[in-house]
N, CA, C and O atoms as CSV, one atom per row, in Angstrom:
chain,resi,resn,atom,element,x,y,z
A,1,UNK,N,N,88.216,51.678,9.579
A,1,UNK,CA,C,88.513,52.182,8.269
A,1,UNK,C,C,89.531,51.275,7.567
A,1,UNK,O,O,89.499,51.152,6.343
A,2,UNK,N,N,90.224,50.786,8.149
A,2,UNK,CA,C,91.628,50.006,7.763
A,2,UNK,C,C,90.674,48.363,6.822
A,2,UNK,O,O,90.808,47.754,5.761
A,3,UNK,N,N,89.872,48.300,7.903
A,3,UNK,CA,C,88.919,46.727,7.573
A,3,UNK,C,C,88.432,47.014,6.247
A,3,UNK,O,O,88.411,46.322,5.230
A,4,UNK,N,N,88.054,48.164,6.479
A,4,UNK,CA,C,87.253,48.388,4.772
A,4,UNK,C,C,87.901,48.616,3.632
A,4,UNK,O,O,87.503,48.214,2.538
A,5,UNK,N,N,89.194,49.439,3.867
A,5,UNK,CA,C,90.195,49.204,3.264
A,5,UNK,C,C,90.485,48.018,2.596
A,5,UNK,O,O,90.380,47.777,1.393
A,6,UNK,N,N,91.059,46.930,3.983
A,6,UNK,CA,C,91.340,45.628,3.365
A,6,UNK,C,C,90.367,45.223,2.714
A,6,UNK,O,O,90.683,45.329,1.529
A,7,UNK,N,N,88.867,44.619,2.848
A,7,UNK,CA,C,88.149,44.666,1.919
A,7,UNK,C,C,87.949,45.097,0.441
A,7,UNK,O,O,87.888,44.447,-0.603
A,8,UNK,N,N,87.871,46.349,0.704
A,8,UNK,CA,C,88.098,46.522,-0.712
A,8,UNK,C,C,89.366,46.163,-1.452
A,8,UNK,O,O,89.355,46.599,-2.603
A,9,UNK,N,N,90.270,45.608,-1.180
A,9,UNK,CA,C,91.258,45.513,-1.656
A,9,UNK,C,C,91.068,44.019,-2.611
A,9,UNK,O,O,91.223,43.710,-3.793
A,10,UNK,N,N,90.524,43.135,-0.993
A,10,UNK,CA,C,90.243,42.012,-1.257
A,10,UNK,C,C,89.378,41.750,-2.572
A,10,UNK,O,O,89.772,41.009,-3.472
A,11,UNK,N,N,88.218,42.399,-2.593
A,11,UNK,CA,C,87.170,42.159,-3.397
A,11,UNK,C,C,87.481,42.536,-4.715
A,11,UNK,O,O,86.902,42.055,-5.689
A,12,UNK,N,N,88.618,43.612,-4.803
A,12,UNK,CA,C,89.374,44.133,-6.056
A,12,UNK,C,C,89.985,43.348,-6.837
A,12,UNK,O,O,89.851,43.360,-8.061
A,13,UNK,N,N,90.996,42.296,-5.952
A,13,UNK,CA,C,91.654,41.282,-6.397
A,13,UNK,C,C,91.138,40.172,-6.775
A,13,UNK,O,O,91.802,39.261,-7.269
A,14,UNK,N,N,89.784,40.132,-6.564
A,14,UNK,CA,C,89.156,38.484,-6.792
A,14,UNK,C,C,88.314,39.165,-7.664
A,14,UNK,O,O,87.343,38.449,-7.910
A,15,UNK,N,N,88.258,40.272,-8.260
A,15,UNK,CA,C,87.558,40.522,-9.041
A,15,UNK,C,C,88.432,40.316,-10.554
A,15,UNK,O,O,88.000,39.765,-11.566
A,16,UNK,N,N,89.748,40.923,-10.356
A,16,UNK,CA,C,90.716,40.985,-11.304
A,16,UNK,C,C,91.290,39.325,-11.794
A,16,UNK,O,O,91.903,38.863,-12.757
A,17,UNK,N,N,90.807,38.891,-10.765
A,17,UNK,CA,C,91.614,37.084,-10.939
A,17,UNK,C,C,90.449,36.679,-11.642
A,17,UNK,O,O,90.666,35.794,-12.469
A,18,UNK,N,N,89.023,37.156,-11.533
A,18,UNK,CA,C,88.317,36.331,-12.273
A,18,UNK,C,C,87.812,36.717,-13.369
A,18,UNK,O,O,87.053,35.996,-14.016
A,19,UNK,N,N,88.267,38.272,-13.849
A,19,UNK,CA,C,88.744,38.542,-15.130
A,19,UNK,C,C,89.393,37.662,-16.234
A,19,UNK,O,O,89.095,37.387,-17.397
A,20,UNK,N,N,90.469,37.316,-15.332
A,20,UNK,CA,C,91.785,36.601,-16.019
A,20,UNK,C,C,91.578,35.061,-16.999
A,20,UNK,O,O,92.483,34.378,-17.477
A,21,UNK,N,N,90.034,34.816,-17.088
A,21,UNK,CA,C,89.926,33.223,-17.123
A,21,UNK,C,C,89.500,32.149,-15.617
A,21,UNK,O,O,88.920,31.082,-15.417
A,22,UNK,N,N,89.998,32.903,-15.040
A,22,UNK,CA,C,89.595,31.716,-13.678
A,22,UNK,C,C,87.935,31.299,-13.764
A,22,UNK,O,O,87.485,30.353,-13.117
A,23,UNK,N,N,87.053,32.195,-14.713
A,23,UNK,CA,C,85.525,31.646,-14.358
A,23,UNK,C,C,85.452,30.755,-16.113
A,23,UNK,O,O,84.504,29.994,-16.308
A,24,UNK,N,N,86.378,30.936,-17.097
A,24,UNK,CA,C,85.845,30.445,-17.724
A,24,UNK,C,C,85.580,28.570,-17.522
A,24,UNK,O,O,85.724,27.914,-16.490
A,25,UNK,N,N,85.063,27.978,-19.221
A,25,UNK,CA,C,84.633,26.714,-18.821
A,25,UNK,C,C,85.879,26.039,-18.945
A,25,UNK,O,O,86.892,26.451,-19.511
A,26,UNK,N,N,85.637,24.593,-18.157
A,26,UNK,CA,C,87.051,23.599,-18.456
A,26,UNK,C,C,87.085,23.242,-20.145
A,26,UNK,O,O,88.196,23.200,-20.673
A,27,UNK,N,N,86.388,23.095,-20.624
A,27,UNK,CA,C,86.167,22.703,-22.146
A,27,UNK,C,C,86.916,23.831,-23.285
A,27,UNK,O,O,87.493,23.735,-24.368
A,28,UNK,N,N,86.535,24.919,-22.352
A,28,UNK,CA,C,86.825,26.177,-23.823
A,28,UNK,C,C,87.434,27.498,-22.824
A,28,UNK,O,O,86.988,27.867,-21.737
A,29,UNK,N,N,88.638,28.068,-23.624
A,29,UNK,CA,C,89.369,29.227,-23.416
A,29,UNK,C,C,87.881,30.323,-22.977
A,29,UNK,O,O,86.692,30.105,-22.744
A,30,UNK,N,N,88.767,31.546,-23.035
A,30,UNK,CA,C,87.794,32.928,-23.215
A,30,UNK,C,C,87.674,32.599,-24.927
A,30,UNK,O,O,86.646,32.042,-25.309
A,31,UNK,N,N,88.398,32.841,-25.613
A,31,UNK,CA,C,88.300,33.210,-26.752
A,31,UNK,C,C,87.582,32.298,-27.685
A,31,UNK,O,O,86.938,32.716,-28.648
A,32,UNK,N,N,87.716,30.981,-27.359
A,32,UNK,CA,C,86.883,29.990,-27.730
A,32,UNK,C,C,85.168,29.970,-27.610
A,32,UNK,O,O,84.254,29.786,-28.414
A,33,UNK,N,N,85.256,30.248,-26.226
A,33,UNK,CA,C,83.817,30.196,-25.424
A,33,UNK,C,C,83.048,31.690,-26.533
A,33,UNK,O,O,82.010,31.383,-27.120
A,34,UNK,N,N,83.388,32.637,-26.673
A,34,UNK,CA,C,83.333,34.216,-26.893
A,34,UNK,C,C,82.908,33.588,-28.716
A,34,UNK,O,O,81.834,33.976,-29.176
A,35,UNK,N,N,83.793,32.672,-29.589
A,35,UNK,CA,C,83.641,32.817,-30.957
A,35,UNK,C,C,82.725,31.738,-30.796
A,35,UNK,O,O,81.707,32.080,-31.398
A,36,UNK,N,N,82.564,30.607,-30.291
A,36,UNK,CA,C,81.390,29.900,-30.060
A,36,UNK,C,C,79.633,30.455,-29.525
A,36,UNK,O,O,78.593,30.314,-30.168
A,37,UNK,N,N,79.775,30.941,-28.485
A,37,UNK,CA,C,78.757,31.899,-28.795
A,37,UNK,C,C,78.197,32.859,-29.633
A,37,UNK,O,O,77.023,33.228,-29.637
A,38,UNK,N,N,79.347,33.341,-30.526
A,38,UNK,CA,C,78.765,34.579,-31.538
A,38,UNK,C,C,78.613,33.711,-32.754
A,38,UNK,O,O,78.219,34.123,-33.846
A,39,UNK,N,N,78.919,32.610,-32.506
A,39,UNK,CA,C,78.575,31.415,-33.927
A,39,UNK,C,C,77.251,30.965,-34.114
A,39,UNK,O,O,76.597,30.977,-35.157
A,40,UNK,N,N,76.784,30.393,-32.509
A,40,UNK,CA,C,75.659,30.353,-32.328
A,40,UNK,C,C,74.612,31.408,-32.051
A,40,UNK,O,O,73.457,31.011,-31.897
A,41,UNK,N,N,74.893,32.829,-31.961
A,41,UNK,CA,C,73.798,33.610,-31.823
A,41,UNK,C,C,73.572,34.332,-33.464
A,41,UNK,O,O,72.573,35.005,-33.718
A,42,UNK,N,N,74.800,34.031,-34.610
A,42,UNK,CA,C,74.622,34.783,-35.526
A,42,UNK,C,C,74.093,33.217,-36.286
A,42,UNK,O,O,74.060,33.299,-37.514
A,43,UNK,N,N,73.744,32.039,-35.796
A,43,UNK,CA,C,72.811,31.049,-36.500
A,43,UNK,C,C,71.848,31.023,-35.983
A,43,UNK,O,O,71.103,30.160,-36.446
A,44,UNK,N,N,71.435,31.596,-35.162
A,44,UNK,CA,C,70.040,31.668,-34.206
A,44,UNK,C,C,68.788,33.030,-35.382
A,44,UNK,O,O,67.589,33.137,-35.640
A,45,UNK,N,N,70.086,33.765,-35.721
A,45,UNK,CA,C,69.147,35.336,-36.022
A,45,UNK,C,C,69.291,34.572,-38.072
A,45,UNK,O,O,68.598,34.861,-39.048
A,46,UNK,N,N,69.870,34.095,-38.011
A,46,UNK,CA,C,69.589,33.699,-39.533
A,46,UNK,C,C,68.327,33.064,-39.517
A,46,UNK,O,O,67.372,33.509,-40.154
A,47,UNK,N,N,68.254,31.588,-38.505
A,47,UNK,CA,C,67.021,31.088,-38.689
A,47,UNK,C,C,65.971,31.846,-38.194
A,47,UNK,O,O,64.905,31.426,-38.644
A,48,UNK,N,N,65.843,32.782,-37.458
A,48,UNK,CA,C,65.273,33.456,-36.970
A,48,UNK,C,C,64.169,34.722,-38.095
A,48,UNK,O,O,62.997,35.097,-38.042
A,49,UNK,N,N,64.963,34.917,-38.709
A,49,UNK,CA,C,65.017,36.103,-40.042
A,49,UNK,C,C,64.171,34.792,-41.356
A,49,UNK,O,O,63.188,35.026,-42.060
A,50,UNK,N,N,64.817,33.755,-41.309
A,50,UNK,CA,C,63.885,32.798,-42.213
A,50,UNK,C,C,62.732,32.241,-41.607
A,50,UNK,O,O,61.780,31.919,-42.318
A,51,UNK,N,N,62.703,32.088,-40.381
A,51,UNK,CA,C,61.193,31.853,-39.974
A,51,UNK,C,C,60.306,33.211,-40.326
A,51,UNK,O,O,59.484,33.243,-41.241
A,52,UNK,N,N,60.587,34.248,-39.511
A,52,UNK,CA,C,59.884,35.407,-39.759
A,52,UNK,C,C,59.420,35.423,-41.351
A,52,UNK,O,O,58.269,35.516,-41.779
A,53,UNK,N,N,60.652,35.304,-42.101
A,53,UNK,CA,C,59.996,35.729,-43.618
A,53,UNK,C,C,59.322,34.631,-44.222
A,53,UNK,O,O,58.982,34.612,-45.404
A,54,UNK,N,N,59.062,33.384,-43.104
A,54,UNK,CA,C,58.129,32.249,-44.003
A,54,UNK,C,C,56.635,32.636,-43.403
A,54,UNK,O,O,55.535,32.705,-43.953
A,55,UNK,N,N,57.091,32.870,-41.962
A,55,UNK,CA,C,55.659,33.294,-41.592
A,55,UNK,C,C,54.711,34.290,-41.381
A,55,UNK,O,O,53.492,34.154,-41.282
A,56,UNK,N,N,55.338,35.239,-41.325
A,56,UNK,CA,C,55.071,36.622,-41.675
A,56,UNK,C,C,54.994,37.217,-43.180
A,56,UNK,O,O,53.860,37.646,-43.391
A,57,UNK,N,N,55.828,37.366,-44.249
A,57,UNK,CA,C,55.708,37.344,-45.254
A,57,UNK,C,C,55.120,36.568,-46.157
A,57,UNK,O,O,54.694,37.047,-47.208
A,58,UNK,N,N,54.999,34.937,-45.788
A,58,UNK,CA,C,54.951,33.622,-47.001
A,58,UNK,C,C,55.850,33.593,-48.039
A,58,UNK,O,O,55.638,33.595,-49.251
A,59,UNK,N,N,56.662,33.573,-47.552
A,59,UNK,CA,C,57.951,33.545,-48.357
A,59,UNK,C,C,58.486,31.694,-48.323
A,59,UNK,O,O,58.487,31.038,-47.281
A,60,UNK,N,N,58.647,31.474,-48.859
A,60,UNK,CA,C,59.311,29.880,-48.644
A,60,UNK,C,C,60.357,29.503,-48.335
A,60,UNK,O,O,61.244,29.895,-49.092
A,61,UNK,N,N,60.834,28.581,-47.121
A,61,UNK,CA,C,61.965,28.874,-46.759
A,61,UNK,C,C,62.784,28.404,-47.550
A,61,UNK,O,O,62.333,27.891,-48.574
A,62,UNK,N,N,64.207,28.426,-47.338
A,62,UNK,CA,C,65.277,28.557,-48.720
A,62,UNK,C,C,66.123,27.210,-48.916
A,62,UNK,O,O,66.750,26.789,-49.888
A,63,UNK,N,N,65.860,26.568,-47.332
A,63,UNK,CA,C,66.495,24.954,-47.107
A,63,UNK,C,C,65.566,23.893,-47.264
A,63,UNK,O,O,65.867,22.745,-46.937
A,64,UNK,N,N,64.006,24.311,-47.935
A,64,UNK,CA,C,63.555,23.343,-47.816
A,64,UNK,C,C,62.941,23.019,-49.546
A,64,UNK,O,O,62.234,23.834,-50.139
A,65,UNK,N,N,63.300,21.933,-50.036
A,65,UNK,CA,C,63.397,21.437,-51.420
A,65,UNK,C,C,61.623,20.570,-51.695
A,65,UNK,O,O,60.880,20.424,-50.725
A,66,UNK,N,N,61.332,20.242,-52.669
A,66,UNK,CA,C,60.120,19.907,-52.627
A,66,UNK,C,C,60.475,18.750,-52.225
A,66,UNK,O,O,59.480,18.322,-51.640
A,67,UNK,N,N,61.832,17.451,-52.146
A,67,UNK,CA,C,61.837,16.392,-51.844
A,67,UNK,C,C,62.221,16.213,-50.554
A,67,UNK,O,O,62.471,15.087,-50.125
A,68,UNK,N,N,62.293,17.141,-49.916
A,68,UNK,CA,C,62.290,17.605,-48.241
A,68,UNK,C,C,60.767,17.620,-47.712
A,68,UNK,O,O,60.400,17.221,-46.607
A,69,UNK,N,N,59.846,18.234,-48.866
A,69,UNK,CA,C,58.343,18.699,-48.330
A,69,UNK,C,C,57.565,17.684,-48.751
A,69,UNK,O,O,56.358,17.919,-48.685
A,70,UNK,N,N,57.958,16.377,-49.262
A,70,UNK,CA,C,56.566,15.515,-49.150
A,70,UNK,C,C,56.717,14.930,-48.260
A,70,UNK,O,O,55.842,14.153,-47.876
C-alpha cells in the first residue's frame, strides 16, 4: 500500500512539473505557443469560410483581383 502511495505521489508531481512549462517548445513560452496557435486556427477558419463561400455558394473570393486572375 505504501508503494502505491509513493507512486501516486510520484506520478502527481511529474504531472504538476509538466504543467508548469517543462513540455513546452524551446522556441516559444506557454503563452506564446497558445496565441500562435489561436492565430493560426482563427486564419485557417477565415480561409476556410472563403473557400466554402466560393465553392459552395459562387461567390468570388475577396483577395482575388482580376489582375491576380489572368
Amino acid at each position: 500500500m505504501k508503494k502505491l502511495a509513493l507512486l501516486a505521489m510520484a506520478v502527481g508531481g511529474m504531472v504538476g512539473l509538466g504543467s508548469l512549462g517543462g513540455c513546452s517548445t524551446p522556441a516559444y513560452n506557454t503563452e506564446e505557443n497558445t496565441s500562435r496557435v489561436l492565430r493560426s486556427w482563427d486564419y485557417e477558419l477565415k480561409q476556410g469560410m472563403e473557400d466554402f463561400m466560393f465553392e459552395a455558394m459562387l461567390i468570388p473570393p475577396s483577395h482575388g483581383t482580376l489582375w491576380n486572375l489572368r
